[in-house]
C-alpha positions as CSV (number, residue, x, y, z in Angstrom):
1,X,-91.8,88.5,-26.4
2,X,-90.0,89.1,-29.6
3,X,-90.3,86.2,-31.8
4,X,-86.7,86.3,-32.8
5,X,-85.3,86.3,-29.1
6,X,-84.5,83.3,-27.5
7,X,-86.6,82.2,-24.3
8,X,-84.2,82.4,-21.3
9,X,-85.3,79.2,-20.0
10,X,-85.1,77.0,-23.2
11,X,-83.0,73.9,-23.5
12,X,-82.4,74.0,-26.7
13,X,-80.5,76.8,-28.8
14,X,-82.9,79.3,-30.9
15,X,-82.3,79.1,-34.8
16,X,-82.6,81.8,-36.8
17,X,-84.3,82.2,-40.0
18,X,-82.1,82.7,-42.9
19,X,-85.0,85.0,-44.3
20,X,-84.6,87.2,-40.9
21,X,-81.3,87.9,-41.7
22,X,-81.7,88.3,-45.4
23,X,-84.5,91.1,-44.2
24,X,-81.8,92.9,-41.9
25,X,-79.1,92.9,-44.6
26,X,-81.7,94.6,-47.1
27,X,-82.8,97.0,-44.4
28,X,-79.5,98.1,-43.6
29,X,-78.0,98.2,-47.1
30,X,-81.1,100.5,-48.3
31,X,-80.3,102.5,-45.3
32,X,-76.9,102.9,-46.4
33,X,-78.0,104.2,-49.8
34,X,-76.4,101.0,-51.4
35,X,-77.3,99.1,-54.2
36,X,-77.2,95.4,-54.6
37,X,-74.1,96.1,-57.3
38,X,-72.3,98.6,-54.9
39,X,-72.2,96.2,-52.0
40,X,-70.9,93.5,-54.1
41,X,-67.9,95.6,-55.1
42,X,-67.5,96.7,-51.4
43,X,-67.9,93.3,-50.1
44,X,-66.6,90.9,-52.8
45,X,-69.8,88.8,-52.4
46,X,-71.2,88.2,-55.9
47,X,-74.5,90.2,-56.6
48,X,-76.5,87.0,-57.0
49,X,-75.4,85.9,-53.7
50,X,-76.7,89.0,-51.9
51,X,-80.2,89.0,-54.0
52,X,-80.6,85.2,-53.1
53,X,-79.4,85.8,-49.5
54,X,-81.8,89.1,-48.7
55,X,-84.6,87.3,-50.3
56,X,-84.0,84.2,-47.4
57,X,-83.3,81.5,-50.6
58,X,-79.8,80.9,-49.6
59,X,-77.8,80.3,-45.9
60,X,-74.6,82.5,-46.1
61,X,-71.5,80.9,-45.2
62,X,-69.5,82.5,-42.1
63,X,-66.8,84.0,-45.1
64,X,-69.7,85.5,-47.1
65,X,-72.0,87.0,-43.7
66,X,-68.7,88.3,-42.0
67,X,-67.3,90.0,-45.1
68,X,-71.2,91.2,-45.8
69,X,-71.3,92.7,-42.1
70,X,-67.9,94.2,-42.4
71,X,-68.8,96.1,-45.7
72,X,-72.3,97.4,-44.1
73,X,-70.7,98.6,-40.8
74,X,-72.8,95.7,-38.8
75,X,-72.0,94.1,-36.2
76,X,-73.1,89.9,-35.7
77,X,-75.5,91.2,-33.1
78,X,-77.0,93.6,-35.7
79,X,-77.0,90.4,-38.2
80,X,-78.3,87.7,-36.3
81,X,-81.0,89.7,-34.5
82,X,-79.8,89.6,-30.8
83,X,-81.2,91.5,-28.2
84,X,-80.2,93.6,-25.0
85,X,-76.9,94.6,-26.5
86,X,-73.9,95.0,-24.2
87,X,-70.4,97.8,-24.7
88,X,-67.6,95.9,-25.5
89,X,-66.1,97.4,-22.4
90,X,-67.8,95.4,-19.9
91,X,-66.3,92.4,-21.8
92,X,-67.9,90.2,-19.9
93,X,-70.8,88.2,-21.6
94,X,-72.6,85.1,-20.0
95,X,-73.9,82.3,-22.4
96,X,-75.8,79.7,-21.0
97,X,-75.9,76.3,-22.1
98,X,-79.1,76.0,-24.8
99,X,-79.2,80.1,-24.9
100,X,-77.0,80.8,-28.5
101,X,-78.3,81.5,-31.5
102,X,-78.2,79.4,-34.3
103,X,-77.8,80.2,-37.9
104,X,-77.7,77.2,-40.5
105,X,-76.6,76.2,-43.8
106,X,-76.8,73.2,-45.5
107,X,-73.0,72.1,-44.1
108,X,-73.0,73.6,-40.8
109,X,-74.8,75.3,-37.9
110,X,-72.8,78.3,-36.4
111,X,-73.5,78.9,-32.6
112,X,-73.1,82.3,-32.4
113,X,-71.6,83.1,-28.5
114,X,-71.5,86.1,-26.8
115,X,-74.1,87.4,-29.8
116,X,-75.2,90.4,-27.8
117,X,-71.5,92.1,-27.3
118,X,-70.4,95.0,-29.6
119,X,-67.5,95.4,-31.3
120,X,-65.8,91.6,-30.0
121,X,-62.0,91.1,-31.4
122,X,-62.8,87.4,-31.9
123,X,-66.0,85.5,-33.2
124,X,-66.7,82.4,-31.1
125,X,-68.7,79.9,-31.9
126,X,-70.3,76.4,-30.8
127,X,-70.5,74.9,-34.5
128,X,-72.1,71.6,-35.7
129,X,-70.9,69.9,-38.7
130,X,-72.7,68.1,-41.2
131,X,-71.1,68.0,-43.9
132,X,-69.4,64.9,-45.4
133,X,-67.7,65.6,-48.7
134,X,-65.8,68.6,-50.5
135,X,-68.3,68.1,-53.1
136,X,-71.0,69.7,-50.6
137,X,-69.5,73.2,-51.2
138,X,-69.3,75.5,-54.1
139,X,-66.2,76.3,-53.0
140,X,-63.9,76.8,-50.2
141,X,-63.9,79.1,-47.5
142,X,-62.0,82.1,-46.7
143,X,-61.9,85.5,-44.8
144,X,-59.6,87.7,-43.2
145,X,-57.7,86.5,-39.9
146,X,-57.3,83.5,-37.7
147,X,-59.0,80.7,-36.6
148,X,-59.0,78.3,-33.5
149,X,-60.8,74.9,-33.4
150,X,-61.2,72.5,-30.6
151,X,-63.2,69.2,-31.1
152,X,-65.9,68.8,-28.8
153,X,-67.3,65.4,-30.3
154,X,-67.6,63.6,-33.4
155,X,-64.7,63.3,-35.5
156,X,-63.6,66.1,-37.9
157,X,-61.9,66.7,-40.8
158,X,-59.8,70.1,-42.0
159,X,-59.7,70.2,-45.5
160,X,-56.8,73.1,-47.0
161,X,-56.9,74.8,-50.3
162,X,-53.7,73.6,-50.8
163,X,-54.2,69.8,-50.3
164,X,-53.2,69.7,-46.5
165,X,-55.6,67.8,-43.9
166,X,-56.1,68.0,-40.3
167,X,-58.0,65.0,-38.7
168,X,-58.7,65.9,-35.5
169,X,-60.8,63.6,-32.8
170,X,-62.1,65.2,-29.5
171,X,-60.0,67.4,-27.3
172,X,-57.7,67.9,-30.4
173,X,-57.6,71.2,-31.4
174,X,-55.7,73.2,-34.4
175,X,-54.7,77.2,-35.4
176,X,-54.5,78.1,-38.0
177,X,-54.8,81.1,-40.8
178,X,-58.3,82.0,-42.4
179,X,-57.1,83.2,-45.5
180,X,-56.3,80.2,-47.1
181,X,-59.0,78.1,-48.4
182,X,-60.4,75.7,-45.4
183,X,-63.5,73.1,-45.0
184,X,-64.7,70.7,-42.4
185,X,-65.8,67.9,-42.7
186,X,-67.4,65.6,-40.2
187,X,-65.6,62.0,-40.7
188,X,-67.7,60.1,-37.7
189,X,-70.9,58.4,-37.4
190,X,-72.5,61.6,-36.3
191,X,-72.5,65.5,-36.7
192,X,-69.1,66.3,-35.2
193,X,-69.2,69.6,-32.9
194,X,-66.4,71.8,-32.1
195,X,-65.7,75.3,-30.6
196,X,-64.6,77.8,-33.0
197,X,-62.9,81.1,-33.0
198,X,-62.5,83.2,-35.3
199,X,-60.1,86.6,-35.7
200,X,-60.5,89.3,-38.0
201,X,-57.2,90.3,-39.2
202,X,-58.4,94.3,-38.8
203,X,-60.2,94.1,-35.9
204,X,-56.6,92.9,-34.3
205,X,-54.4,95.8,-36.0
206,X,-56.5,98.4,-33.4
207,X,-55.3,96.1,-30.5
């Protein structure tokens, strides 16, 4: 069995290494004749980022992996590695519980749901948040679109660009727009978790 598919009977979610994915962003930005300058300028993700990201030294946040994917024609499937992929017009895709694939950063762990169907109009996600302070990022996080959040456990903590906050505790959930600049934090004992979804403003103007 491929080492980076997950075992169908396994309890616990598959991770995936950041260095996999780094190895499928060169791959395909070779393929498509790119050089590490043009795909900055394509993507807006600095050049050092990409470097450090193909060569598996950094964990891309979902802003700088969704707007890397977008520039490269990929979709999350392509990025993440998952197998047996299904049209997007069956729209109909099963995830078991302990079956996602994981990608981490230092902050956060992002689910991935669904990970095998093409061309999906929204992003969901099982995410786990770690971290505790806005002094954990470089910076804040944006991309194109909406976003949907609904507490699972823990307590959590939106952080805005523009000084706004959002504490929400489980079964609390909040929409809002991707654009502006937005953390979480994780306020409780524990790693919060929460469902997220995420919209790409594009994707939706073919609706």
């Amino acid at each position: 069995m491929d080492s980076q598919t997950p075992h169908p009977s396994s309890d616990t979610p598959f991770t995936i290494d950041r260095a996999d994915v780094g190895a499928r962003l060169r791959h395909r930005r070779k393929d498509s004749g790119l050089t590490l300058k043009e795909l900055s300028q394509r993507s807006g993700v600095t050049l050092s980022m990409i470097s450090k990201a193909e060569r598996g030294e950094v964990a891309l946040t979902y802003d700088k992996f969704a707007a890397l994917a977008r520039a490269l024609g990929m979709d999350f499937r392509d990025l993440f590695g998952a197998q047996d992929a299904v049209a997007s017009d069956a729209r109909q895709s099963l995830t078991r519980a302990g079956e996602h694939i994981v990608y981490r950063t230092g902050n956060y762990g992002y689910g991935m749901l669904a990970a095998e169907l093409n061309d999906k109009r929204m992003v969901p996600m099982r995410a786990t948040i770690s971290a505790r302070q806005i002094e954990d990022f470089a910076d804040y996080v944006r991309h194109p679109g909406e976003e949907f959040v609904y507490l699972l456990s823990g307590e959590l903590k939106i952080c805005f660009e523009d000084g706004r906050e959002a504490l929400l505790r489980p079964g609390d959930s909040l929409y809002f727009h991707s654009a502006g600049g937005h953390l979480y934090l994780s306020t409780g004992p524990g790693d919060a978790e929460a469902l997220v979804v995420c919209t790409d403003a594009i994707d939706l103007g073919r609706i």
